[in-house]
C-alpha positions as CSV (number, residue, x, y, z in Angstrom):
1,X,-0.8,22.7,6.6
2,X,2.9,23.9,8.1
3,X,5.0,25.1,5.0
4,X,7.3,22.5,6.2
5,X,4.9,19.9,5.0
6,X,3.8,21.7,1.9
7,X,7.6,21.9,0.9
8,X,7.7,17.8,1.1
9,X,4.5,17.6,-1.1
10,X,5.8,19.4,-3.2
11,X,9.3,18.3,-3.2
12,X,7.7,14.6,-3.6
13,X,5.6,15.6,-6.8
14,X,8.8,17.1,-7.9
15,X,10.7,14.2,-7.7
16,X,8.3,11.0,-8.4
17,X,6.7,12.8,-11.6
18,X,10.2,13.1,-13.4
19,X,10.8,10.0,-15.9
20,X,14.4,10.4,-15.9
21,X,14.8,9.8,-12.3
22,X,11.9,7.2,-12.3
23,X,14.5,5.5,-15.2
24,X,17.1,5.5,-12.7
25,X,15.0,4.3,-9.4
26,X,11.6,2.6,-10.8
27,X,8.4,3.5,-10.4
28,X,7.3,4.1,-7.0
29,X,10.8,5.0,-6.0
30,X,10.2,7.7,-3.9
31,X,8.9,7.6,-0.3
32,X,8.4,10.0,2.6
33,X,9.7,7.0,5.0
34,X,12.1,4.4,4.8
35,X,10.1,1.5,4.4
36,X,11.4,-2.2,6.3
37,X,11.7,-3.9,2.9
38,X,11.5,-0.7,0.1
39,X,13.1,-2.1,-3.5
40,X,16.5,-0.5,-4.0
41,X,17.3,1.9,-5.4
42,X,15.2,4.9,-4.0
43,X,14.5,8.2,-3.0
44,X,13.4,8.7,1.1
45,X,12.8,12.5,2.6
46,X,14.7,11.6,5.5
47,X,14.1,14.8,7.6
48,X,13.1,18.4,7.2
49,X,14.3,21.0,9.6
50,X,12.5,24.3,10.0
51,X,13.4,27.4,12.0
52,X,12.2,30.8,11.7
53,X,13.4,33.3,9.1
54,X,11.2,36.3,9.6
55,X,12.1,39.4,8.8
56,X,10.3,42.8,9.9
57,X,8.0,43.2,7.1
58,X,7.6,38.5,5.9
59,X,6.6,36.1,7.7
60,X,9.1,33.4,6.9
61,X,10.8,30.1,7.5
62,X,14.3,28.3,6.5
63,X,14.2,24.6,6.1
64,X,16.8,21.8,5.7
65,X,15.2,19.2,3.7
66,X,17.3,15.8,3.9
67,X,17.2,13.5,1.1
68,X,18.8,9.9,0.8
69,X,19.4,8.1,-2.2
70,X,19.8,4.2,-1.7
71,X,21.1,1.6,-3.8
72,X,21.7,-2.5,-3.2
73,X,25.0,-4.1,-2.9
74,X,27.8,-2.7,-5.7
75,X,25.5,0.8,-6.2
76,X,28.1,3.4,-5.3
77,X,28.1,4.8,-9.2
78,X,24.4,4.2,-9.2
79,X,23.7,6.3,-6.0
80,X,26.3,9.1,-7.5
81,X,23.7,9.3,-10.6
82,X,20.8,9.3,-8.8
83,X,21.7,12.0,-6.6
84,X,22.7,14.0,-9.3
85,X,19.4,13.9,-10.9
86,X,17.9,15.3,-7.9
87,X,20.2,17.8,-8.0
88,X,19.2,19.0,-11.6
89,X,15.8,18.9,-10.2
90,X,15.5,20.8,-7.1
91,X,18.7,23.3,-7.0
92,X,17.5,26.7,-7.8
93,X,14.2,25.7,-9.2
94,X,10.9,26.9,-8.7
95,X,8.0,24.3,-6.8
96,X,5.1,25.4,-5.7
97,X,4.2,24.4,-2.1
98,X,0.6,24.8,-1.4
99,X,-0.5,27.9,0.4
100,X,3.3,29.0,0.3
101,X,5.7,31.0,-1.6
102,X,9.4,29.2,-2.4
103,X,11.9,31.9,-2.0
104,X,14.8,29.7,-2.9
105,X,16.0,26.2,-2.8
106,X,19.6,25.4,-3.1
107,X,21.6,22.5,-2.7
108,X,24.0,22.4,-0.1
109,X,25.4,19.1,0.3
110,X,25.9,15.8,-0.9
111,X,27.7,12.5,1.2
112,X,27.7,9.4,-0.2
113,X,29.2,6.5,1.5
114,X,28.9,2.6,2.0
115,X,25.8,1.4,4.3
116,X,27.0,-2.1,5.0
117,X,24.2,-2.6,7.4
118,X,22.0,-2.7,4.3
119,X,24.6,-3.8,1.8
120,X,24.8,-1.0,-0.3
121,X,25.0,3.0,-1.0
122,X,23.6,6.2,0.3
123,X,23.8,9.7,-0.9
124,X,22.7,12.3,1.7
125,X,22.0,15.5,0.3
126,X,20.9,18.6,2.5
127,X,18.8,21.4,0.5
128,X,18.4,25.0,1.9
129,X,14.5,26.1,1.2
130,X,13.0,29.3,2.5
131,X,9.5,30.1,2.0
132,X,7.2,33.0,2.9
């Protein structure tokens, strides 16, 4: 397995085994996809984005790992809590991707803003991870 993909297992576990953010979202909340007809609100790992980050002596890799928080129609304070949530849980903490060591994960970013094409919010938050 790439550490890319370990990164999203574990940045999946991280997020759908939290009972906070399963409060806010619902069971089964949290998806690698965005799924045709998935309840709102929810949690998608819209992208990762890996390049190298090898030094002389480690082996290594930087990733941007996109998440989206979606909410129906009227969710804009909704999507504001959910993405904070998943701030609290993955800035600066320590997961455990298979095979992989987490140097760091930070959060970098967060844009929320109206989809009308689906009638409600989204939060897009970018992460920095690099692992080893």
């Amino acid at each position: 397995m790439s550490a890319a993909g370990a990164l999203q297992k574990a940045v999946f576990a991280k997020l759908a085994g939290d009972l906070a953010l399963t409060a806010l979202i619902g069971p089964d909340g949290v998806h690698d996809h965005l799924q045709p007809r998935s309840h709102r609100p929810c949690i998608v790992i819209a992208a990762i984005e890996s390049r190298d980050a090898s030094t002389a002596s480690e082996a290594g890799e930087e990733h941007l790992v996109t998440l989206e928080a979606r909410t129906g129609e009227g969710g804009n304070r909704v999507v504001q809590e959910i993405a904070a949530r998943v701030r609290t849980l993955l800035h600066d903490t320590p997961l455990v991707p298979t095979g992989f060591a987490l140097v760091s994960i930070l959060h970098q970013r967060t844009k929320t803003k109206r989809d009308a094409k689906a009638k409600g919010h989204v939060a897009e938050m970018v992460f920095r991870a690099v692992t080893e």
